[in-house]
N, C-alpha and C positions, 0 to 999 in steps of 0.2 A: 727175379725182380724185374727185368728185364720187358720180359712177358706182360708183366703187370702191365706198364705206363705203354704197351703200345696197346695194350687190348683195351685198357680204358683212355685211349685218347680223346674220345670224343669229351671227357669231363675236361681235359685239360689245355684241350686245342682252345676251346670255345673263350675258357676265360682271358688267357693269351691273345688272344685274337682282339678281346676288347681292350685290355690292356695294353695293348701296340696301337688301338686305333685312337683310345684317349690320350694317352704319348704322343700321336703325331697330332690331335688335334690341338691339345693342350703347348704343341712347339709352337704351331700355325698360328693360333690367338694370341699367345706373348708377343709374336709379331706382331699382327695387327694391335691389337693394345699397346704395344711400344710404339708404332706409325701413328699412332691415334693421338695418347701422351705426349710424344713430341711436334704433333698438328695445335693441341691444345694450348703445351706450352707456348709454341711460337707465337698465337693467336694471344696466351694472354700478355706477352711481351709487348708485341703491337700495343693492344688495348691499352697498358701502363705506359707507352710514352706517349700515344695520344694525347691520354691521360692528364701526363704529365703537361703536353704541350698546351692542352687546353688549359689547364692551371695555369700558368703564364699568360697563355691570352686575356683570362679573368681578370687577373691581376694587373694586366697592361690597360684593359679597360676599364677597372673600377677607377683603377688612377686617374683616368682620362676624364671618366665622369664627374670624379669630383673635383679635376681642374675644370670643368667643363659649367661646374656647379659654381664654382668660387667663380670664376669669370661671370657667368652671369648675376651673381650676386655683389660681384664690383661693379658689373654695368647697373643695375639698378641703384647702385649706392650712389653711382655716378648721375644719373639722370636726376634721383628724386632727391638726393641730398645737396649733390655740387649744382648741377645747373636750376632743377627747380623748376615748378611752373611761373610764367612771368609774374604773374597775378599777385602771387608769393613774394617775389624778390623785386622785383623790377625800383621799388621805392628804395627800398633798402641797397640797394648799388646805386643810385644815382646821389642819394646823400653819400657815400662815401666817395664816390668821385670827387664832388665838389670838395668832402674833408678832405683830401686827398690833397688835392689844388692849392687848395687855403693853406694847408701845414706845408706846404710848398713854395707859399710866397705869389701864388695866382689865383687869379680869381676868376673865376667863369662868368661871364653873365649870361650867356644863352645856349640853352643844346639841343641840338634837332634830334630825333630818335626813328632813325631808318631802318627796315627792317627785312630779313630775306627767309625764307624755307628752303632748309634741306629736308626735301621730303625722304627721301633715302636713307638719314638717321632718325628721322620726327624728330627733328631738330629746328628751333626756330633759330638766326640769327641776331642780334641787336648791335645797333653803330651809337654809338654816342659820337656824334660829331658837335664841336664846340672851337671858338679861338679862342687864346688866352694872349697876354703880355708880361714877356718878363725876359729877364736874362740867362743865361747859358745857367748857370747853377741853378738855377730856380727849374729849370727845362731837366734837367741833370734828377735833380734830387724825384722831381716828377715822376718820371723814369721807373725811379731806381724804386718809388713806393707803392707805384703800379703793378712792379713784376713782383713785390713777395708780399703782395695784399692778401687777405683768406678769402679775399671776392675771387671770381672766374676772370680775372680781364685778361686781355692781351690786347697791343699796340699793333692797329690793323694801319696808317698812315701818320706821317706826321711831315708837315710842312713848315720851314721856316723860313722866315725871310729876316733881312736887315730893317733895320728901322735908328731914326737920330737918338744918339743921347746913350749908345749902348747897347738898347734893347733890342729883343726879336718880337715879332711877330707870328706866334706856333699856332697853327689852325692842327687840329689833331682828330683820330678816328679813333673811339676805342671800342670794343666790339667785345661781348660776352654771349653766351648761347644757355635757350631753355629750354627744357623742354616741351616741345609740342603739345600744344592741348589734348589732339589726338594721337596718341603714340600710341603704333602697333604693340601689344603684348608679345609678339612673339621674337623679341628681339633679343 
């Protein structure tokens, strides 16, 4: 038997020979396809916290946008609801000035109406300047119906002086803001 497998080796060398060479190729590829595999992995690792980080970012700017959104839709509420164009309002704050006065115990009789641009907000400024006569409570109560009026005022001056018999003498500035006839859009 012996005899046999060496006289026929050429049948048996040949297949062995392939079989040893797909063996070492097929070692050689697991390699590489494992170096390949764990190139992939690491690549989709990266890409999922990217990923992830870009998710976040999304998230940190939607937020932003729609403060970004609400803020601008306060400013607009604020322009065309609170201050208004003068045209609109101007009448309508000036009678409640003077309600204002009257349920206060003074009486205005004349108001000059001065006026400034801040062009930087398109914002126009208004001064209600007027004097009144009255006493400390009356001046007080004034005041006090000014600051939680549903009008825009604020108390830009006020001057008092003595006068006989108790009373003062209050020459006063009060100042509201509209908005600009021209106001930039893109504010």
């Amino acid at each position: 038997m012996r005899n046999k497998w060496r006289f026929y080796w050429k049948y048996w060398v040949i297949p062995l020979i392939v079989v040893i060479v797909n063996l070492v190729f097929l070692g050689a590829h697991k390699f590489v396809i494992e170096g390949r595999l764990a190139s992939l992995e690491s690549q989709l690792k990266n890409r999922r916290e990217v990923s992830a980080e870009l998710a976040l970012l999304r998230k940190e700017l939607e937020k932003r946008l729609s403060l970004a959104k609400d803020a601008e839709r306060g400013i607009n509420y604020f322009y065309k609801e609170v201050l208004g164009k003068e045209k609109d309002r101007f009448t309508e704050l000036v009678r409640e000035l003077r309600k204002i006065a009257r349920d206060s115990g003074l009486s205005i009789s004349s108001i000059s109406y001065p006026e400034t641009e801040i062009k930087e907000f398109s914002l126009e400024r208004k001064f209600f300047t007027f004097g009144v006569v009255g006493n400390y409570r009356q001046l007080f109560d004034f005041v006090s119906r000014i600051e939680v009026s549903d009008y825009f005022f604020y108390i830009d001056k006020i001057a008092v002086s003595q006068r006989d018999g108790g009373l003062l003498d209050i020459s006063m500035v009060i100042a509201t803001f509209f908005e600009a006839e021209k106001r930039k859009k893109d504010i």
